[in-house]
C-alpha positions in Angstrom: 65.5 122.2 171.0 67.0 122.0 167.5 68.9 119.0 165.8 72.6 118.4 166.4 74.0 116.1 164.0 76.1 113.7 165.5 79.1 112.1 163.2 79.0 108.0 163.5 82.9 107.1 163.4 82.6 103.7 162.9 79.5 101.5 161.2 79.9 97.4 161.4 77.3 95.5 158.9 77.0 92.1 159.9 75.5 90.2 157.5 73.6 87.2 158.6 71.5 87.2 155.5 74.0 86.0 153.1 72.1 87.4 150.1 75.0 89.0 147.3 72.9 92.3 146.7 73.0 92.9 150.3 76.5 92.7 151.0 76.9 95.1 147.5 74.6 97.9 148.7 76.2 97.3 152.5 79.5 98.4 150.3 78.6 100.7 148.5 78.2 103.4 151.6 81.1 104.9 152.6 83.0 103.7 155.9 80.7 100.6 156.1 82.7 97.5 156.8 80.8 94.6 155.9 81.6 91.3 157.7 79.4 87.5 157.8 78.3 86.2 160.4 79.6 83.2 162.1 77.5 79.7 161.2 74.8 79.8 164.0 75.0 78.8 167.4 72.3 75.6 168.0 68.9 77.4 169.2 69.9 80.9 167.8 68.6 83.2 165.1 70.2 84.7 162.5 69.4 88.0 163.7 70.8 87.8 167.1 73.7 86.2 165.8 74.7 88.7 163.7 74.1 91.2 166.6 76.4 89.5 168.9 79.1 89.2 166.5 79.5 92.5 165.7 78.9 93.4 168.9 82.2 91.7 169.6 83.8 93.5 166.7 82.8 96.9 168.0 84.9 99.0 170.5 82.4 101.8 170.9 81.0 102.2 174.6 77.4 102.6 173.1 76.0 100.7 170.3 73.1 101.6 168.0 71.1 98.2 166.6 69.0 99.0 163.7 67.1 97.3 160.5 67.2 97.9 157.0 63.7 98.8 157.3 64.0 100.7 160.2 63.3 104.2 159.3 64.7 106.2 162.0 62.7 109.9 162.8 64.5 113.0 162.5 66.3 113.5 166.3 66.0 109.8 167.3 69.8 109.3 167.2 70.0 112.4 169.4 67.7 111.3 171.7 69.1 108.1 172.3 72.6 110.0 172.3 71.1 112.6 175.2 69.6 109.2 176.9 73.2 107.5 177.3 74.3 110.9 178.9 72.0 111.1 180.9 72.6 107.7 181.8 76.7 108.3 182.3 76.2 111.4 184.3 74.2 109.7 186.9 77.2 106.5 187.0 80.8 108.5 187.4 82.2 105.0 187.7 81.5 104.1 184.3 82.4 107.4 183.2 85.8 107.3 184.7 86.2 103.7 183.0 85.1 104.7 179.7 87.4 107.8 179.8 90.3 105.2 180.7 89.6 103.3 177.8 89.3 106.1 175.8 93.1 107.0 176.9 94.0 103.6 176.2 92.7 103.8 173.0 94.2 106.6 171.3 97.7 105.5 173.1 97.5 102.0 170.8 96.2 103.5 167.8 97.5 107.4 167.3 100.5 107.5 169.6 103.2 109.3 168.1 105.5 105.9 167.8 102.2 103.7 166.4 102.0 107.0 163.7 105.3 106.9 162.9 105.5 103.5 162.2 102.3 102.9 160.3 104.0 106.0 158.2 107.1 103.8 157.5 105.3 100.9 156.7 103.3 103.4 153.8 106.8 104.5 152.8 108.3 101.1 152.8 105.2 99.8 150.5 105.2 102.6 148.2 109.2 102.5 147.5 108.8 99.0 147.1 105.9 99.4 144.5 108.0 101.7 142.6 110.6 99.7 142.3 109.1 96.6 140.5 
C-alpha cells in the first residue's frame, strides 16, 4: 500500500479557548476559517462546545476532530478516509443521499446563473472602487 494524499477542501477552527495567539497561528494557515465558540451551554465543556458548533458550520458528510497536540501518523487520514468507504459501500442508502446532496450542492454554489452573478457582483465592486 503506499500513501495517497488526500486534499482537505474545507478546515473550520473553532476556537473555544479564547487565547489571542491561538486565534493568530489558527490564521496564519492558509484556508483556515477561524470562528468562537458560542458562550457554553450549562453542564458543557468547552471542548465539546466547540465541537458541536462547528460541527453545525460544516457541510462535509465526514468530519475529522483533532487536537492541537494531536500528532497524526503518516496514513492515518487515509485510513480513516478508506474506513468511511468502506462504511458507505456497505449503506447504498446513504450513498445515494450523500450523492443527492452533493448535486444539490454544486447546483447552489457553482451553477452557471449563481457564477454569473457572483461574477457581476465582482464587476459591479470593482467599477465602483475605481470610480471613487
Amino acid at each position: 500500500m503506499r500513501a495517497i494524499p488526500i486534499p482537505i477542501r474545507k478546515r473550520i477552527l473553532e476556537l473555544y479557548e479564547r487565547g489571542r495567539s491561538t486565534r493568530e497561528i489558527a490564521q496564519s494557515f492558509p484556508g483556515v476559517r477561524v470562528t468562537a465558540a458560542p458562550p457554553l451551554p450549562a453542564g458543557c465543556s468547552g471542548k465539546c462546545n466547540a465541537a458541536q458548533s462547528g460541527a453545525e458550520l460544516a457541510r462535509a458528510p465526514w468530519l475529522l476532530f483533532t487536537d492541537a497536540d494531536t500528532v497524526h501518523r503518516p496514513g492515518s487520514l487515509a485510513r480513516a478516509l478508506a474506513e468511511a468507504i468502506k462504511s458507505l459501500a456497505g449503506n447504498p442508502e446513504q450513498g445515494r443521499e450523500m450523492g443527492l446532496k452533493g448535486r444539490e450542492y454544486l447546483e447552489e454554489n457553482f451553477s452557471r446563473a449563481v457564477i454569473g452573478e457572483k461574477l457581476v457582483q465582482l464587476l459591479e465592486r470593482e467599477i465602483l472602487s475605481r470610480k471613487s
